[in-house]
C-alpha positions, 0 to 999 in steps of 0.5 A: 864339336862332338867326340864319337866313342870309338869303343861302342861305335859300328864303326870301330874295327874299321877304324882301328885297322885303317887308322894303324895305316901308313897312309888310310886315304883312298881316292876315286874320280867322279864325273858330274853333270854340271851344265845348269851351274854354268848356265846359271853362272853364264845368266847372272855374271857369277862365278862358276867355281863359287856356284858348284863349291857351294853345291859341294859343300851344301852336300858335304855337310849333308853327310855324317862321316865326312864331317868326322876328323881325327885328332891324336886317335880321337874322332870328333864330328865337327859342326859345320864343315868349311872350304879350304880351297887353293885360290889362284893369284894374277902371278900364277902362284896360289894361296891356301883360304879358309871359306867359311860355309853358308847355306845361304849362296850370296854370304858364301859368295862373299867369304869366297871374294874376302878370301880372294881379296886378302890372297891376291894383297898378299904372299902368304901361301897359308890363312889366318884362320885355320882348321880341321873343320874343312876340305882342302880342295883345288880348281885345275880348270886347265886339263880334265883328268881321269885319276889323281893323287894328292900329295902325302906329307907322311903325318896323320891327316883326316881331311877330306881332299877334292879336285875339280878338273876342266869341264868337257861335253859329253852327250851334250851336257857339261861334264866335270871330273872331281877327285875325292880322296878321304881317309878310310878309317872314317868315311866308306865307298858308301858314303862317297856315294851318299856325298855323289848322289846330293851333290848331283842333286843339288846340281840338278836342282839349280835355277 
């Protein structure tokens, strides 16, 4: 983890004036085209959460800014940044993981089914080991949506937040809606666009 030196940053005034906020998170809702993940999870029996996830993420930790965290008025850009991803149990409640990023799918693959594992064996709704090197992300297979909130807790957060809806047909490819919100004093529209571009990219990019 590098610290950023906020005084000669390009970024410093926007940092100062969203970090003073109440609530610095902005969200926007973002539809992908992700009908090769599907087919690819169709023709080889995986999972389709695990094959866009790790497209996601792959293009997350492509983008400088969204690898940048705040703590106690610092900024620090993490290493490698990591999936925290709310996985369902049989009993329709869920439990918080901690999936730690490959490049490589099927190691990434494998972290993702650990987790699975340990939260469908126990009750416990956080991780073991946890972090700020990560996005917090949900999976709300059961309705597409064309806006959403996150819940605030009021403290200080600089995680970015990801929400990937049911998929739907449109012009004949499979869509999902993705809910993005990250906070502002770190991450820009800009590269919000950046993250789009790769991800989709790396969408399109599949065999």
């Amino acid at each position: 983890m590098k610290k950023i030196d906020i005084t000669s940053w390009n970024r410093k005034h926007h940092f100062n004036h969203f970090n003073a906020l109440a609530d610095p998170y902005f969200g926007v809702t973002i539809p992908f085209d992700v009908s090769l993940a599907y087919k690819k999870s169709k023709a080889s029996d995986l999972s389709f959460f695990a094959i866009y996830l790790h497209e996601c993420m792959k293009a997350i930790n492509a983008v400088e800014n969204f690898k940048y965290r705040i703590i106690e008025d610092e900024v620090f850009e993490c290493d490698v940044i990591h999936a925290s991803a709310a996985l369902l149990r049989a009993d329709n409640t869920f439990g918080f993981s901690f999936i730690n990023f490959s490049e490589d799918f099927n190691k990434f693959n494998t972290n993702i089914q650990n987790e699975k594992k340990r939260i469908n064996e126990s009750t416990a709704l956080y991780p073991p080991v946890n972090g700020l090197d990560c996005i917090h992300c949900s999976a709300l297979p059961w309705f597409s949506f064309t806006s959403q909130k996150e819940p605030f807790s009021g403290a200080k957060d600089s995680v970015p937040k990801f929400a990937f809806s049911k998929t739907y047909t449109q012009n004949d490819a499979l869509m999902m809606n993705i809910g993005i919100s990250v906070n502002h004093a770190l991450i820009d529209g800009y590269h919000v666009g950046q993250f789009a571009e790769l991800f989709q990219k790396n969408l399109n990019n599949l065999k």
